[in-house]
FIKOL-46658 format. One line per 4 residues: number of its first residue (from 1); for each residue x, y, z of C-alpha. Coordinates in steps of 0.1 Angstrom, whole numbers. Layout:
NUM	X,Y,Z; ... $
***
This chain:
1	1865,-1406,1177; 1875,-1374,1187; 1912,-1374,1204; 1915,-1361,1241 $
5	1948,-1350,1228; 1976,-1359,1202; 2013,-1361,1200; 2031,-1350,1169 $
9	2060,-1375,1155; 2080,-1364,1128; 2091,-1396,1108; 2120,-1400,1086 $
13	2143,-1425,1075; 2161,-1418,1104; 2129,-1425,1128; 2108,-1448,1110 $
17	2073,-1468,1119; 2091,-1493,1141; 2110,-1464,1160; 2075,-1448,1167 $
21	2063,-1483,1175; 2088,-1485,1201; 2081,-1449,1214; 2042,-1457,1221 $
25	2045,-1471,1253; 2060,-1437,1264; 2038,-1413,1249; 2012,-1434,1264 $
29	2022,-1430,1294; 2020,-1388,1290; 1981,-1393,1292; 1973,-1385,1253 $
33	1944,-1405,1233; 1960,-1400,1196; 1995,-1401,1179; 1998,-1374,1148 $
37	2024,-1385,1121; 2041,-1369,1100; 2028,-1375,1062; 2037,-1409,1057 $
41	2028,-1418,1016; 2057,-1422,998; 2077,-1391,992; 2113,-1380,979 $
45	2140,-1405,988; 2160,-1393,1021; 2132,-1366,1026; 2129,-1355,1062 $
49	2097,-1343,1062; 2070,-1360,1039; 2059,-1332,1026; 2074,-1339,994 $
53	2051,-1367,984; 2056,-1387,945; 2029,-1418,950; 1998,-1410,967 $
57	1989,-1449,968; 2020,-1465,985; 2028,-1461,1019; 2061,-1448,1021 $
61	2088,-1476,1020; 2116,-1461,1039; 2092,-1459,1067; 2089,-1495,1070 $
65	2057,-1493,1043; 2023,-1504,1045; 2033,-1531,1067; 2051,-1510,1090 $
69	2024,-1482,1094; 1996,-1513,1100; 2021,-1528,1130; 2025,-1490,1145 $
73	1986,-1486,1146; 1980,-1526,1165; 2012,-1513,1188; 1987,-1482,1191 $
77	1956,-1493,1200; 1971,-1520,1224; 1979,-1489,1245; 1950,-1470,1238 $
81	1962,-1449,1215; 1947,-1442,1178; 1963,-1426,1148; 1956,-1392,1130 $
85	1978,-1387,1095; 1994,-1351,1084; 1978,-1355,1044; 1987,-1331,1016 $
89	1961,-1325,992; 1978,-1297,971; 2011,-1305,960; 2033,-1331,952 $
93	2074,-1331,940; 2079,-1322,910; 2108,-1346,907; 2102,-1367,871 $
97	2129,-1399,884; 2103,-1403,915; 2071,-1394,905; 2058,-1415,881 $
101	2025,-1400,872; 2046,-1366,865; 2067,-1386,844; 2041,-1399,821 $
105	2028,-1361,817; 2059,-1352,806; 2064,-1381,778; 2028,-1380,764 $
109	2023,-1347,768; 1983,-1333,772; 1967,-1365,759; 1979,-1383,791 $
113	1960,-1402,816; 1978,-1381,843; 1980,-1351,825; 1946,-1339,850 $
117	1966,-1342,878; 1985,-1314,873; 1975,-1276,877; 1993,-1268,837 $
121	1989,-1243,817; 1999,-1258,784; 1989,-1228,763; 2013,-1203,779 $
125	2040,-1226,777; 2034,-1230,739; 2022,-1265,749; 2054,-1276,766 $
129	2060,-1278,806; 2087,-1259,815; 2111,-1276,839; 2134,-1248,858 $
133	2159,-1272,865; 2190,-1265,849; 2218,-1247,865; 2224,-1221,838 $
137	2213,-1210,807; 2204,-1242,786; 2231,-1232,757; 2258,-1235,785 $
141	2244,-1266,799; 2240,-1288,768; 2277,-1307,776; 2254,-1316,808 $
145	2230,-1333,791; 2231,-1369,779; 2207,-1395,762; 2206,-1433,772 $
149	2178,-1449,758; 2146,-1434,760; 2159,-1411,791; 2176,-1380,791 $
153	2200,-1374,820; 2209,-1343,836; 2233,-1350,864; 2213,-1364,887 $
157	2177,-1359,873; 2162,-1382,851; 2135,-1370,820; 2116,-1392,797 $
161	2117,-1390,760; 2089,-1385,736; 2084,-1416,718; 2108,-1419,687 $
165	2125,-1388,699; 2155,-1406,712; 2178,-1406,683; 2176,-1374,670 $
169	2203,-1350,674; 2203,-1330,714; 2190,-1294,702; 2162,-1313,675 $
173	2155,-1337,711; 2150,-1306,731; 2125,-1292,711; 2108,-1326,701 $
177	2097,-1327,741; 2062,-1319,757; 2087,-1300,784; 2111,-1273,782 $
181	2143,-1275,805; 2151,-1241,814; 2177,-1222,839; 2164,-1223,877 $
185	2159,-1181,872; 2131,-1185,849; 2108,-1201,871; 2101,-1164,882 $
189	2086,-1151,850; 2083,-1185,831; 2069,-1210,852; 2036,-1224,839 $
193	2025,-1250,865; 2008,-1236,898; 2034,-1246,925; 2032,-1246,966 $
197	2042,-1208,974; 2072,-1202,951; 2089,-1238,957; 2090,-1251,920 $
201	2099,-1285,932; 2064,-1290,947; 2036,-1289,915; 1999,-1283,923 $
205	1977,-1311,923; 1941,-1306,908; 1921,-1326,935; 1890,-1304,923 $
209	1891,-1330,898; 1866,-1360,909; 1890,-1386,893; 1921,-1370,909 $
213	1910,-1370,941; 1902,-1406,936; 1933,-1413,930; 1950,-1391,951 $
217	1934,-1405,982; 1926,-1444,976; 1950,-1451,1002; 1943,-1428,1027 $
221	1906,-1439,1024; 1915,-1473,1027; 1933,-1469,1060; 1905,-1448,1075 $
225	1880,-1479,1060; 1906,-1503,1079; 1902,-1482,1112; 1944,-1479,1111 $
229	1934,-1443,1112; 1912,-1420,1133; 1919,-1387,1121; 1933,-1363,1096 $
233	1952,-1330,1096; 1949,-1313,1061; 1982,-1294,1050; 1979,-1261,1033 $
237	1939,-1258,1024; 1947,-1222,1012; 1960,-1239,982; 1932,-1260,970 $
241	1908,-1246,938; 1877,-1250,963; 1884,-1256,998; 1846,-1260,1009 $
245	1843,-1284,985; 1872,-1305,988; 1862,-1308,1024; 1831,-1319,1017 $
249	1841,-1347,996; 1869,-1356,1019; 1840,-1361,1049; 1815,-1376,1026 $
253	1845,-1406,1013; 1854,-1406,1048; 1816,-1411,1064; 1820,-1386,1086 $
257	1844,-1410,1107; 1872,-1393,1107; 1886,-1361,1131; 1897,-1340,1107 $
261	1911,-1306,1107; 1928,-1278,1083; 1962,-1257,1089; 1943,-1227,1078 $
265	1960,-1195,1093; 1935,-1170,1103; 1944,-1136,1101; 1938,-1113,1130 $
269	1901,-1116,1141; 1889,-1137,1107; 1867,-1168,1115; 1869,-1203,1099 $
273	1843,-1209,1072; 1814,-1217,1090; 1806,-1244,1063; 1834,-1263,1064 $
277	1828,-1300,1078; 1860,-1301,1098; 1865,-1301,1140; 1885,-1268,1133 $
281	1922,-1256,1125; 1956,-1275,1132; 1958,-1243,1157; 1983,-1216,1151 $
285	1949,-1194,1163; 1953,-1204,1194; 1993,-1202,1195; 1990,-1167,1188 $
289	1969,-1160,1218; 1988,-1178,1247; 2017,-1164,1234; 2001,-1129,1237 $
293	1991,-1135,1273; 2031,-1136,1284; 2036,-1103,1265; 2036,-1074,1278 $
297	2025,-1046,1256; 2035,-1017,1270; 2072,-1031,1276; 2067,-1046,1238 $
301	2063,-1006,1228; 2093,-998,1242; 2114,-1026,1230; 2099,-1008,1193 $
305	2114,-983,1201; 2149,-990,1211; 2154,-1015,1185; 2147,-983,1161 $
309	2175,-966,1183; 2194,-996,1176; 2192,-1008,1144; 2183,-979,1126 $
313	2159,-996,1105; 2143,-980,1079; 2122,-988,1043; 2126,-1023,1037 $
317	2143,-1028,1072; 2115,-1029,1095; 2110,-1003,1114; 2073,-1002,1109 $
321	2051,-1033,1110; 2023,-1025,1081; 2048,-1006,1062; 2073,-1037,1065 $
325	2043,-1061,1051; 2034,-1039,1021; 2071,-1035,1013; 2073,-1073,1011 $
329	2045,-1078,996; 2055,-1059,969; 2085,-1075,964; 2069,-1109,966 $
333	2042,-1106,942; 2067,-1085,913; 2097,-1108,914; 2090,-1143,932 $
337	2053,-1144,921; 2056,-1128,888; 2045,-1159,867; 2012,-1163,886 $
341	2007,-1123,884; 2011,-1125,849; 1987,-1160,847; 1958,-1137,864 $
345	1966,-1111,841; 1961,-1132,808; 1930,-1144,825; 1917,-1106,831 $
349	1927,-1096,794; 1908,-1125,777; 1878,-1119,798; 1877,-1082,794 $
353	1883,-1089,750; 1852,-1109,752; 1827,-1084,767; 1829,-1051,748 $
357	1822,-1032,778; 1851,-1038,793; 1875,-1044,763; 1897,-1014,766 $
361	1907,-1019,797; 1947,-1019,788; 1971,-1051,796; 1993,-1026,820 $
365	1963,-1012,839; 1949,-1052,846; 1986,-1061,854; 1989,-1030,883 $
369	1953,-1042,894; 1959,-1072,899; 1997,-1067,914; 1977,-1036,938 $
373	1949,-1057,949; 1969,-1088,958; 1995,-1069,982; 1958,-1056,998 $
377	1940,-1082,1006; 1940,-1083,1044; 1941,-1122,1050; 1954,-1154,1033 $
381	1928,-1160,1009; 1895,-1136,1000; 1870,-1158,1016; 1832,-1146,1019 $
385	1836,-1146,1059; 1800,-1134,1083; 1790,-1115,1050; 1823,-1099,1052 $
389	1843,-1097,1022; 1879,-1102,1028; 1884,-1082,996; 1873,-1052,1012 $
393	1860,-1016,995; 1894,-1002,1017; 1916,-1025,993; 1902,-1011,963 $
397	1906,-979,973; 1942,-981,981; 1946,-1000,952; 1934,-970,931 $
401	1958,-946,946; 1983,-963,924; 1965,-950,891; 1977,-918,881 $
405	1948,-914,859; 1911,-922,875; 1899,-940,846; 1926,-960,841 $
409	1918,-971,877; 1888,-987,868; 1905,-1016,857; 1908,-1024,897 $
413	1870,-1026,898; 1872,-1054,871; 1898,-1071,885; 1884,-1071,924 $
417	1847,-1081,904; 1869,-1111,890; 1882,-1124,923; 1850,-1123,941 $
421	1829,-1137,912; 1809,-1110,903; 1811,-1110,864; 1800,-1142,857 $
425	1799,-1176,850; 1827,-1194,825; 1858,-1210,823; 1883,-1178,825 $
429	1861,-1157,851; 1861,-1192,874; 1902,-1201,867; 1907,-1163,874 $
433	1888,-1162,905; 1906,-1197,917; 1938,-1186,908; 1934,-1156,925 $
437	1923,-1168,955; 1955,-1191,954; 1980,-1172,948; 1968,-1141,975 $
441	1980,-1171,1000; 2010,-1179,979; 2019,-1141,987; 2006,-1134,1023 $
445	2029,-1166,1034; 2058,-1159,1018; 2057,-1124,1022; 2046,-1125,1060 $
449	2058,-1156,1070; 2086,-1159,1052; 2097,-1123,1046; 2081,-1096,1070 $
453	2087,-1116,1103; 2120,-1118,1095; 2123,-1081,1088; 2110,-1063,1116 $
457	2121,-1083,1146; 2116,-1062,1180; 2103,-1092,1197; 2106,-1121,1178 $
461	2090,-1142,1196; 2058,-1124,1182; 2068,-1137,1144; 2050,-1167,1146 $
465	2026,-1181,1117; 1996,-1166,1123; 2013,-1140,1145; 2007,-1104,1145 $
469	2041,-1084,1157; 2025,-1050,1153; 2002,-1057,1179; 2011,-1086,1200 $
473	1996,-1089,1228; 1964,-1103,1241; 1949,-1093,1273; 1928,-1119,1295 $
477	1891,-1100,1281; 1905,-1108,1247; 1910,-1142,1255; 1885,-1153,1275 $
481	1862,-1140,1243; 1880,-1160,1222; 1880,-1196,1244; 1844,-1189,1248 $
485	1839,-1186,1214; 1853,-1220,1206; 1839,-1238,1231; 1804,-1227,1213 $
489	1814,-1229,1177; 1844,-1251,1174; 1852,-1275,1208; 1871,-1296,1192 $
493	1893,-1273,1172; 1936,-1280,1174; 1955,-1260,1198; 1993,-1258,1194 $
497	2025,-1242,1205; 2052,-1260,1188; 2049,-1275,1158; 2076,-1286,1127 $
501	2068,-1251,1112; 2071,-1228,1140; 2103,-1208,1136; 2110,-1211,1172 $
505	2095,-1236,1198; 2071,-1225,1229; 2098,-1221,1254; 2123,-1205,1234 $
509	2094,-1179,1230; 2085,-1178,1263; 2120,-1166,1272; 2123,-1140,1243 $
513	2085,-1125,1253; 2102,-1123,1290; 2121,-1092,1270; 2087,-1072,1270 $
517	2086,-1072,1310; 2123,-1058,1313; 2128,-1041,1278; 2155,-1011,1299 $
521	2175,-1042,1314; 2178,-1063,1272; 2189,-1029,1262; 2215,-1025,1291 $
525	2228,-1062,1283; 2227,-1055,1245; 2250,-1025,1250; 2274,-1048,1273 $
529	2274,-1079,1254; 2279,-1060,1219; 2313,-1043,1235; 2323,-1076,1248 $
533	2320,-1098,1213; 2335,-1064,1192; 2369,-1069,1208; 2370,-1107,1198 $
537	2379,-1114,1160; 2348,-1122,1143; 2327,-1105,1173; 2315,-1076,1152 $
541	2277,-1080,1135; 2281,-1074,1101; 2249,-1050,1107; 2227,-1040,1138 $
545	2194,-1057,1126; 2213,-1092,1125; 2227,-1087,1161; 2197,-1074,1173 $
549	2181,-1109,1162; 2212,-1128,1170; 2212,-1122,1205; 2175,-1123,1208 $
553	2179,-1159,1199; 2210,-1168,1219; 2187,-1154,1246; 2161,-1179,1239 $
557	2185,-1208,1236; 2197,-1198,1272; 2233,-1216,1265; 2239,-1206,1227 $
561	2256,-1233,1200; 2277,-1220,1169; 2263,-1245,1144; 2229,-1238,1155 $
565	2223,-1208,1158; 2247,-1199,1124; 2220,-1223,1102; 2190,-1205,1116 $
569	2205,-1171,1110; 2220,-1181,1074; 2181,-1187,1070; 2168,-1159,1087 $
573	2188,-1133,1067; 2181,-1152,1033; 2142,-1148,1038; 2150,-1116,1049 $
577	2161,-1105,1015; 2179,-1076,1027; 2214,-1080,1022; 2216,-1116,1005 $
581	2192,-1137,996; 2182,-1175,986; 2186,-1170,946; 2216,-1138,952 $
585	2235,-1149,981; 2261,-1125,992; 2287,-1150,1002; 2313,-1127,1017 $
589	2281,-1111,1044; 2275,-1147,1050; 2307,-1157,1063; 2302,-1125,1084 $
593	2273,-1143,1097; 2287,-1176,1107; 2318,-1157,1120; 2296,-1139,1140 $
597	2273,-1170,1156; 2306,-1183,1165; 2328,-1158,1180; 2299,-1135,1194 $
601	2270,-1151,1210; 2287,-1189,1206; 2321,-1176,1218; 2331,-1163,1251 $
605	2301,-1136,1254; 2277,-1166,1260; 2289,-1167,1299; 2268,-1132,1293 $
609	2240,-1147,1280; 2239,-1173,1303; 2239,-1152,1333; 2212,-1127,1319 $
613	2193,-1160,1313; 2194,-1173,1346; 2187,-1144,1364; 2156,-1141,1345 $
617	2149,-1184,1351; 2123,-1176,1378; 2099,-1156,1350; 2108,-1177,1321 $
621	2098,-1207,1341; 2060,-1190,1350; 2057,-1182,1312; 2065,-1218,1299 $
625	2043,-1235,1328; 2014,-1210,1328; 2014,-1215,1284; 2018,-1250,1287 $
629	1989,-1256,1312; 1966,-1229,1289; 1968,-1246,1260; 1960,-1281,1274 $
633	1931,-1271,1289; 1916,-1247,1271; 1888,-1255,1246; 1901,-1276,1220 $
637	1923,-1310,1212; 1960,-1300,1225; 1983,-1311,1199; 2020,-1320,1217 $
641	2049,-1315,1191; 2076,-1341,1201; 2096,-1335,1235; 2080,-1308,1244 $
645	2063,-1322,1273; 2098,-1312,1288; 2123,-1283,1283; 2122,-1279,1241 $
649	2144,-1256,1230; 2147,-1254,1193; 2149,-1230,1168; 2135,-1234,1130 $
653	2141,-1264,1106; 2161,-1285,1103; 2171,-1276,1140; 2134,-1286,1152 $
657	2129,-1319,1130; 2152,-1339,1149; 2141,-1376,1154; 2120,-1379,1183 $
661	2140,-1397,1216; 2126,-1395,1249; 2145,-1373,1276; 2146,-1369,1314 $
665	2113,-1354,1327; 2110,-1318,1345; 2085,-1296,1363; 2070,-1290,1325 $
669	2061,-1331,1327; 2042,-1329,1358; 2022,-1306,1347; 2016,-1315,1316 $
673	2008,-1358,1322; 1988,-1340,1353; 1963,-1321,1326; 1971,-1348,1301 $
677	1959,-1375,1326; 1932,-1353,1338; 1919,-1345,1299; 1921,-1385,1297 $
681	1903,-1398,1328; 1871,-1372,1324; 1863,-1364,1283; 1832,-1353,1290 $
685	1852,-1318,1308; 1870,-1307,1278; 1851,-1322,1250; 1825,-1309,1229 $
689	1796,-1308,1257; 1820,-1291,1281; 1817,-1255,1292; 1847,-1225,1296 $
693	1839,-1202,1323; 1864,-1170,1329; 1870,-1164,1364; 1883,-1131,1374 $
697	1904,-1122,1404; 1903,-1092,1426; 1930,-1065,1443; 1957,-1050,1427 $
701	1973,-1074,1408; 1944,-1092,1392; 1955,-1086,1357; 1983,-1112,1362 $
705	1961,-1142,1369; 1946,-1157,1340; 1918,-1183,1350; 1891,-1202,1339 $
709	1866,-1232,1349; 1861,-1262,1327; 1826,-1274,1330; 1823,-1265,1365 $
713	1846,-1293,1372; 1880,-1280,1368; 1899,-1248,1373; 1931,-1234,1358 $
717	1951,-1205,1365; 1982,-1193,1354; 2005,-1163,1365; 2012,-1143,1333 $
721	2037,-1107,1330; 2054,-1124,1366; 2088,-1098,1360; 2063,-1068,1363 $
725	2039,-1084,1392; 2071,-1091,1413; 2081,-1056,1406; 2050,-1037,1418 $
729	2048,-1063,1453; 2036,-1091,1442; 2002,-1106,1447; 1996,-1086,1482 $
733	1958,-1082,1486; 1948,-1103,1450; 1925,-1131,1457; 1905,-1154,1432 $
737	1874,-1169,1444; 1866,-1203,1432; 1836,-1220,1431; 1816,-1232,1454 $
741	1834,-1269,1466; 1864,-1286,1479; 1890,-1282,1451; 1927,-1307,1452 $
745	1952,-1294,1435; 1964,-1321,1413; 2003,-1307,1408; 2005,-1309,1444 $
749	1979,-1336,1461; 1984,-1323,1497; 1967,-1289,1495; 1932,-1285,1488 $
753	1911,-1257,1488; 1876,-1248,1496; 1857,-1225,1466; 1827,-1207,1473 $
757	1851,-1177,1491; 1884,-1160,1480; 1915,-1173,1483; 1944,-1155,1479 $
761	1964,-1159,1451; 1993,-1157,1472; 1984,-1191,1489; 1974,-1203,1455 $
765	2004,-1201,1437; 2029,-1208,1469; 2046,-1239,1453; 2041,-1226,1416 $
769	2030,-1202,1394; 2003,-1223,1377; 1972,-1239,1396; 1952,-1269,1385 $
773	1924,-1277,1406; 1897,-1309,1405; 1864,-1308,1423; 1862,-1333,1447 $
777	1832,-1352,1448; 1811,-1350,1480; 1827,-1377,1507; 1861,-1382,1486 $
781	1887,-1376,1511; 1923,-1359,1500; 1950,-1382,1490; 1962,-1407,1518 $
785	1985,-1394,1538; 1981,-1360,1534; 1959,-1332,1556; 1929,-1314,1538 $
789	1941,-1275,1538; 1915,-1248,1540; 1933,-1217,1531; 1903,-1196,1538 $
793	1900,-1206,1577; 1938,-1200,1578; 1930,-1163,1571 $
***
């Protein structure tokens, strides 16, 4: 069954099955078909997000287990609703104490039953795992280590013990071991297990492998079997050997029965595989073009430029967007990815020594090919897309201007014929190609995601997954192109706006992209409020690119909090990189930081940021109304993330994982139960037979209404750049004309309208800045107790 629309529900120990269970009747209420949990096999005890999973077959016991998750799903369906699981295909915890099919690996070594679970390379290693666990260097941490029994202890980590290992003396142990415990720092260089990005506590999981993937998802199958569950959102594809593949087998195991779709990020204008058997992505797609209706570009330009006045930025710094990418992308792939660079260069060698046409091709040349192309390729992961290669002829080109000899640059031809499968069948040219393919989305999200958006930060409410800051705006042509384009190919794709990933929620976002509509007035308020909090203790920013983002954010918060706002800059700087990192922390610019949250934006300058907030309410409320009402009836299954069918302000994890409670409704409710309802009560609208016309208005403000008609059946429009239409008068002399028909407005029931003629937007949008109109049927009268309105014969 495909859902009308789902709610997302993060559990944890904190808000387990029984705390969903007593949240249905709620979220019910709201109008949506499906609830979306959180990964719920068993994971890492205390783990807040699932993610971390160490027994694909159990249902996770803090949760309530099996049990628990059964109960939830009869609660569910006694209110209508059905259940779609978060599943993670391609990693699990690397944590030996928990996982017990890890464990095994690591006390029988390559022989073991579970020893194809795992993505090893046992003959880098020398045949041993290497566990980058240990807190130094493993000659300082010996005192550390102790033996009881057949288990070696290690504070709080546990590690099995080769059999009749146990008694012989610790450095003779050590080396008796199928693993090698090293110092954290080597899992840089070292590591030889393919992990999730460059989090070594998350191990690659070989679901290529037909036995694996039984295992791996026995449960899952069985609870899709049992009808507990109606769909499935599939973490992190990207990773996977063979995406296509996996797919395939996942809908074939599944009969086709299930709603299934992929957090792929598409980059730009790239297109899901057409030949994947999913209804689509989880939807950051999507995200990035509502957001880019509410931005203005020409005021985005501007801010560009006076955060460059600001901040100074420059190199590493973000001052330019591609220039900011490349730069992290270079660091990414030579320090945090330089164990998977040099994997793909072993590969390259050995394939290149066993054809003597391409045997002197020298180990450096294949290592800078490989580290040039990677930085290049233009999306996640080098997909054959509309007979496009996402490797593309430009890549290699730039990749070659690295070469200070020509034929030395050959060695990028090799290398880019590797990745894209062109020299071959066998077992290196395919782990090459795989691994290639893997890590290029290893490096585009940590060195994007994770890096660049928090280096060059004009607006950032355009550093979104899936974003694109350079260029962030999206003009109503654009989207109506794109909507129409789903409707056709993928109806029943995911649309989102907030999710547990995104680094700030939808309205915080829609009150930072206000900034692009008034970019003189943020820098007037910058200048004020950075005087104010420099004669406070504390109030100085220990550097202009941190207060730049700093008040940005206290911006979008509206009324800023100390511990807040100081965790989600501690982590923005980090993944900056720039001036203290994750692995080198600078602790002394740290406690700069924190002073900084507190006494500047947290401290008496926040009666600043308040009032600059609220005299920008009336346009922040038009941009989180007129999003909102886009993405829930636009083509596609809206996905809700937890609370924010009301006022969700929250910035990224942990501050956005909070357990779920229910809150007062606002003006965001109505209108979203209003589409909700509406999306509920007539499927066959918004589903996959329904239709997505554009509808364009007329006069001299039409570029601020964004509209469209649902299977001729509904209409929505939305007010979008409001700051700069109230500016230049308003909607004097714009009209949209509707079609032909009596039209209620269902977020006000008294007014109706008849279509057919134009109406002006002025009357349209009298009571609020978003419309959502049902066609009447012929003889249904307007809601009792009202009078029928016809705008037109008003005029």
């Amino acid at each position: 069954m495909t859902p009308t629309a789902t709610y997302r529900l993060q559990l944890q120990p904190d808000f387990p099955f029984s705390a969903a269970a007593a949240a249905v009747p709620y979220i019910a209420g709201l109008g949506v078909s499906h609830l979306h949990l959180s990964p719920v096999l068993e994971a890492v005890p205390g783990s807040t997000h699932g993610y971390d999973v160490v027994d694909p077959a159990r249902v996770r016991d803090e949760l309530g287990g099996e049990e628990g998750l059964r109960r939830l799903a009869r609660t569910a369906r006694e209110h209508g609703l059905g259940l779609v699981l978060d599943i993670v295909p391609n990693h699990m915890a690397a944590v030996p104490r928990h996982n017990g099919a890890l464990w095994e690996v690591l006390r029988e070594g390559p022989l073991s039953p579970y020893a194809r679970w795992f993505d090893i390379d046992w003959e880098s290693g020398g045949g041993k795992v290497l566990l980058p666990v240990l807190a130094g260097r493993v000659g300082d941490e010996l005192g550390g280590l102790r033996v009881e029994g057949d288990v070696l202890h290690y504070g709080e980590q546990r590690f099995p013990l080769r059999e009749s290992t146990g008694k012989l003396p610790l450095p003779e142990l050590l080396d008796a071991q199928w693993y090698r415990l090293g110092w954290w720092r080597l899992a840089r260089t070292e590591l030889n297990y393919r992990r999730f990005f460059t989090i070594s506590e998350l191990i690659g999981v070989r679901v290529e492998d037909p036995e694996v993937f039984a295992a791996t998802h026995g449960k899952i199958l069985e609870l899709v079997r049992d009808g507990v569950v109606e769909g499935l959102r599939v973490d992190h594809p990207d990773g996977l050997a063979d995406p296509e593949t996996y797919l395939r087998q996942l809908n074939e195991a599944t009969g086709g029965a299930c709603w299934t779709v992929v957090e792929k990020i598409l980059t730009g204008e790239e297109r899901l595989p057409a030949g994947w058997p999913v209804a689509g992505t989880t939807g950051y797609d999507a995200l990035r073009r509502i957001d880019g209706l509410f931005t203005d570009p020409e005021g985005e330009a501007e801010l560009v430029g006076r955060y460059r006045e600001f901040a100074g930025p420059a190199g590493d710094r973000g001052g330019y967007w591609e220039a900011t990418v490349r730069r992290a992308a270079y660091k990414v792939v030579t320090h945090e990815l330089a164990a998977e660079t040099a994997a793909l260069t072993r590969l390259a060698e050995r394939v290149c020594a066993a054809d003597p046409a391409l045997r002197d091709h020298a180990p450096w040349a294949l290592r800078a090919a490989v580290r040039e192309l990677l930085v290049r390729v233009p999306v996640y992961r080098p997909y054959r897309i509309g007979g496009e290669e996402a490797l593309p002829p430009a890549a290699a080109l730039g990749a070659k201007a690295a070469f200070a000899v020509a034929e030395e640059a050959e060695a990028v031809e090799v290398v880019r014929d590797l990745a894209l499968g062109r020299l071959g069948e066998g077992p290196d040219q395919n782990a090459f190609r795989t691994r290639f393919a893997q890590t290029s989305s290893a490096l585009r999200a940590k060195s994007v995601e994770d890096t660049a958006f928090y280096r060059y930060v004009p607006l950032i409410s355009a550093n979104e997954v899936g974003g694109d800051p350079g260029s962030p705006a999206v003009g109503p042509a654009l989207f109506h192109a794109y909507c129409e384009r789903l409707a056709r190919d993928w109806p029943a794709t995911g649309t989102v706006l907030t999710t547990h990933d995104t680094k700030r929620s939808a309205d915080v976002r829609a009150r930072i992209a206000l900034l692009s509509e008034c970019p003189e007035e943020w820098a007037d308020f910058l200048g004020r409020v950075t005087e104010e909090a420099a004669r406070l203790e504390g109030g100085r920013a220990p550097d202009p690119h941190l207060a730049w983002v700093v008040w940005q954010t206290a911006f979008g918060l509206g009324i800023p909090s100390a511990d807040r706002l100081s965790t989600a800059l501690l982590k923005s700087a980090r993944e900056a990189a720039l001036l203290t990192s994750w692995t080198e922390p600078d602790p002394a610019y740290e406690e700069a930081v924190t002073a900084f949250a507190g006494a500047g934006p947290a401290g008496p300058p926040m009666y600043s940021v308040a009032l600059f907030a609220r005299e920008l309410d009336p346009y922040v409320r038009a941009n989180v109304l007129g999003s909102a009402l886009v993405q829930l009836t636009m083509p596609g299954v809206p996905d809700l993330y937890q609370g924010t069918e009301r006022e969700f302000l929250a910035l990224v994890d942990p501050d956005n994982r909070q357990p779920f409670h229910e809150g007062p409704p606002n003006e965001k409710t109505t209108v979203t139960t209003a589409a909700l309802r509406l999306r509920r009560e007539r499927p066959e609208v918004f589903g996959e037979s329904g239709t997505y016309t554009p509808l364009q208005a007329d006069g001299p403000a039409a570029e601020h209404c964004l509209a469209f008609c649902r299977t001729g059946e509904v209409v929505t429009a939305v007010t979008r750049l409001s700051l700069r239409l109230d500016r230049a008068g308003g909607w004097a002399g714009t009209e949209l004309t509707l079609p032909a028909g009596r039209w209620a407005d269902l977020l006000a029931p008294e007014r109706e309208f008849t279509g057919g003629r134009p109406v002006p937007l002025a009357e349209l949008f009298a009571e609020r800045p978003v419309a959502l109109l049902s066609r009447r049927a012929a003889g249904e009268a307007a809601a009792e107790g009202t009078t029928t309105r016809d705008w037109d014969r008003r005029r």
